[in-house]
N, C-alpha and C positions, 0 to 999 in steps of 0.2 A: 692366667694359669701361673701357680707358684712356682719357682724355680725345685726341683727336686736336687735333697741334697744326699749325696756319696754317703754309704751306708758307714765308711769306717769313719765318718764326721759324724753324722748321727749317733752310734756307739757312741763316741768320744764322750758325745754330751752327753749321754744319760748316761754313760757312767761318773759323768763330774758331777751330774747332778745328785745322783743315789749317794756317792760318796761324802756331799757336800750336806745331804740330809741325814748321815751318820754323823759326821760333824758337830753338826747345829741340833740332833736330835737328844744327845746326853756326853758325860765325860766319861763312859765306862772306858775299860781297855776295848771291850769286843769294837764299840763303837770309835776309838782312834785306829785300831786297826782296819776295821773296816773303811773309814774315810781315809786312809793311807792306801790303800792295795786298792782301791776306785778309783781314786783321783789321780795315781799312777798309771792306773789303766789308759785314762781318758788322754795321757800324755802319751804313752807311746802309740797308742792309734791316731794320734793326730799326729805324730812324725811319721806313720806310716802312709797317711793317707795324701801329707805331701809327697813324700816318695811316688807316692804313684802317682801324682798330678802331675809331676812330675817327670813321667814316664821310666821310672824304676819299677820294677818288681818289689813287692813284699814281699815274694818266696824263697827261700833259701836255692841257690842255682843246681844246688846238687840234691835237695829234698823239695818235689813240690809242695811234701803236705806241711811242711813247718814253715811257716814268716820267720823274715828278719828278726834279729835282736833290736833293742833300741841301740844300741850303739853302733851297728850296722847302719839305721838310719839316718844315725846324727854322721856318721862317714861320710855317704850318698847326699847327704845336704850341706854338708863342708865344701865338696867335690862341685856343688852348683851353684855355690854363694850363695843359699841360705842362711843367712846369719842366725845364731842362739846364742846372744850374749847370756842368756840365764840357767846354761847348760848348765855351770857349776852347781847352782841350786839342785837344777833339776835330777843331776847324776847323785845328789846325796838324799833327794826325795825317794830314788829307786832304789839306792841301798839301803836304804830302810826297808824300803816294802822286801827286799830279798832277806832281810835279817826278820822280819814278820813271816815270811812264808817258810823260810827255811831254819829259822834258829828263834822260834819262839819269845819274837820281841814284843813287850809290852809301853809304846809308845805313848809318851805321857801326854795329857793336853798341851800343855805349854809347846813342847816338840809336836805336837802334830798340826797345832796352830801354825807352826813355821814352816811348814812344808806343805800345809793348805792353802797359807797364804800364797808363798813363793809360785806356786804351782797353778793357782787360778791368776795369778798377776801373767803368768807368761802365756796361757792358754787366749786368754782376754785379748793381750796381743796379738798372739801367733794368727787368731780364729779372722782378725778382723786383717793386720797386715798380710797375710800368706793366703789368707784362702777368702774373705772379704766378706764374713762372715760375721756379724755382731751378736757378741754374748748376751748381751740385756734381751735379745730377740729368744733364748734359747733358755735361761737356766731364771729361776724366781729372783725376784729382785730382791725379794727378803736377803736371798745368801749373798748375795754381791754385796747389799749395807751391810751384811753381816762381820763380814771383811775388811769394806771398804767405807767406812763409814763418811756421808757427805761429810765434808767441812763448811762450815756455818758462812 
């Protein structure tokens, strides 16, 4: 029997993956946008899903029906030695996707290359250190060479 995995992990991954086939699919804006606001996605569900592995709540304590912000999460994971050395990255990958969602950014490839990268480097991590989890097991291997290309 296969181990069943936590549904806010499985989101995580399909949304990295859908985001990582906007990516890889062309250079429009629709499609850095969209591989921005996915692959952001896929990050703060998997902070959240430590949280709860963790034995936090996702829910906001005063609202059950809204989750935590990510920064709530990266709080609650501060507070349990969780380390996120790549928060910095990760905190300017999110204000992107919030200047995309809320202030009609037009995120160029080059910039969305940097924030795809950065963001699948720390996922790849977090999935395997945090939650024991291996990415090559989960997302086409196409987009991982995509990124990370072997060295010879």
């Amino acid at each position: 029997m296969s181990k069943r995995i936590p549904p806010l992990l499985r989101s995580s991954v399909e949304f990295l993956e859908h985001g990582l086939w906007h990516f890889f699919r062309s250079q429009t804006t629709s499609d850095m946008k969209f591989a921005i606001l996915h692959t952001d996605q896929a990050v703060e569900l998997i902070l959240k899903e430590k949280v709860r592995a963790l034995g936090g709540s996702i829910y906001k304590t005063n609202n059950r029906k809204e989750t935590i912000s990510v920064w709530t999460a990266y709080d609650f994971l501060n507070s349990k030695k969780c380390p996120i050395p790549e928060k910095p990255d990760l905190e300017i990958l999110h204000e992107e996707r919030n200047n995309i969602q809320h202030k009609f950014s037009n995120p160029s490839p080059e910039d969305a290359g940097f924030f795809i990268e950065k963001a699948v480097a720390f996922l790849k991590r977090f999935y395997k250190d945090e939650l024991g989890i291996a990415i090559e097991n989960h997302i086409p291997q196409e987009y991982l060479d995509g990124l990370f290309p072997k060295k010879p």
